[in-house]
C-alpha positions as CSV (number, residue, x, y, z in Angstrom):
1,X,203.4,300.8,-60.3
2,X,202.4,297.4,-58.9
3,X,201.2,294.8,-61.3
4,X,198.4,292.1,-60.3
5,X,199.0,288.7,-61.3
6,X,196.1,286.5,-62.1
7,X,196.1,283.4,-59.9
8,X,197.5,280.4,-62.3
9,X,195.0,278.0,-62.3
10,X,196.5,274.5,-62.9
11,X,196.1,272.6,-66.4
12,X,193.4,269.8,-66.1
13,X,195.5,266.3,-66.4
14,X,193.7,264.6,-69.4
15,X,195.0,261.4,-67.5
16,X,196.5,259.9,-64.7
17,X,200.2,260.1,-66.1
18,X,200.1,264.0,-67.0
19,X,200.9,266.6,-64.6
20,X,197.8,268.9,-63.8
21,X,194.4,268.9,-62.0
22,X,192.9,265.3,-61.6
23,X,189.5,266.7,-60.3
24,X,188.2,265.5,-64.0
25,X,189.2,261.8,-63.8
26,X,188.0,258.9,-62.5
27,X,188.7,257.6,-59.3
28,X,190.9,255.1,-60.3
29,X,193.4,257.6,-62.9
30,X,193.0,260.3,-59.7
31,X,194.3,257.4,-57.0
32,X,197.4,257.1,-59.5
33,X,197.5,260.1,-60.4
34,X,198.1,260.9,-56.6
35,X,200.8,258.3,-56.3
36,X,203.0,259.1,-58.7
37,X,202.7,263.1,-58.1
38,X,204.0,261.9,-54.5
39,X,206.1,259.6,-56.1
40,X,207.3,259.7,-59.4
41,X,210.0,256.9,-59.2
42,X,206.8,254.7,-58.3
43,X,205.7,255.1,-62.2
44,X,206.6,251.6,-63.1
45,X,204.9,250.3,-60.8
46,X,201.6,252.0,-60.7
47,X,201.7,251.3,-64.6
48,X,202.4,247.2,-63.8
49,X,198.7,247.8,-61.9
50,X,196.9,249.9,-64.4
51,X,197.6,247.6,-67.2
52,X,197.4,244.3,-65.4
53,X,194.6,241.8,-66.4
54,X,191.8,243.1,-63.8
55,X,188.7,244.5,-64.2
56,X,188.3,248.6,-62.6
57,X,187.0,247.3,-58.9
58,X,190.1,244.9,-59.1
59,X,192.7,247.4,-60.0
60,X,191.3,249.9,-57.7
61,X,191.7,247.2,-55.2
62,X,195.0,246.5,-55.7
63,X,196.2,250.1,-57.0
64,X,195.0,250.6,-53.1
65,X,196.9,247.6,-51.2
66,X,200.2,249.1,-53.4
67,X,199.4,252.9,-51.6
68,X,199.0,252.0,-48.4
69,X,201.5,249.4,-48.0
70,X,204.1,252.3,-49.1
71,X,203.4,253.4,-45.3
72,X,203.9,250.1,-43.6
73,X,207.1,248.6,-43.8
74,X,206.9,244.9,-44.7
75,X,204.0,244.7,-46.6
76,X,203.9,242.5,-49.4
77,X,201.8,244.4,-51.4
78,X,204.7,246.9,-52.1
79,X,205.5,244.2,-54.8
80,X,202.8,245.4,-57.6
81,X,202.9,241.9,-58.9
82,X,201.5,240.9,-54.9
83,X,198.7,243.4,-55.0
84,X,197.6,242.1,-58.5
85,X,197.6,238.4,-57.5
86,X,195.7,239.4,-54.2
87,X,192.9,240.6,-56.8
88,X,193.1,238.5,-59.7
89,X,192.5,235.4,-57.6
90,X,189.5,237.3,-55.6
91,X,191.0,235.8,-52.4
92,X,191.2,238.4,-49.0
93,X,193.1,241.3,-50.2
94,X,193.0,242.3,-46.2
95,X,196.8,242.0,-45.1
């Protein structure tokens, strides 16, 4: 006899740090959330970002200049502490 397993359907993350579903958080927690489920030895520095002095259009600014330079060799912005400055100051956060 064959037994039918239900489909698992994957624990809602109550936030961006916790394993699970992001679909419920806001676009800010789900953009870190997707880093560090990429990348979990990028923790630290995701964390540097989400606790840094900005308001949420700044640290979804920068929390975006730190992903994308992960796939462009050379960018400053790799450096947390770069992509933070780059919004703090509300200079051009263009590379």
């Amino acid at each position: 006899m064959t037994t039918t397993r239900k489909p698992a359907t994957k624990k809602v993350a109550p936030n961006w740090k916790t394993p699970g579903s992001p679909h419920e958080l806001e676009p800010l927690d789900q953009l870190a959330h997707s880093i560090v489920t990429d990348r979990p030895d990028l923790m630290p520095s995701v964390e540097r970002i989400m606790v840094a002095a900005l308001d949420g259009d700044g640290r979804l600014r920068a929390l975006t200049l730190f992903r994308d330079s992960l796939t462009t060799p050379g960018d400053a912005n790799r450096d947390p502490r770069v992509a933070i400055a780059r919004c703090q100051t509300g200079g051009d956060v263009q590379q």
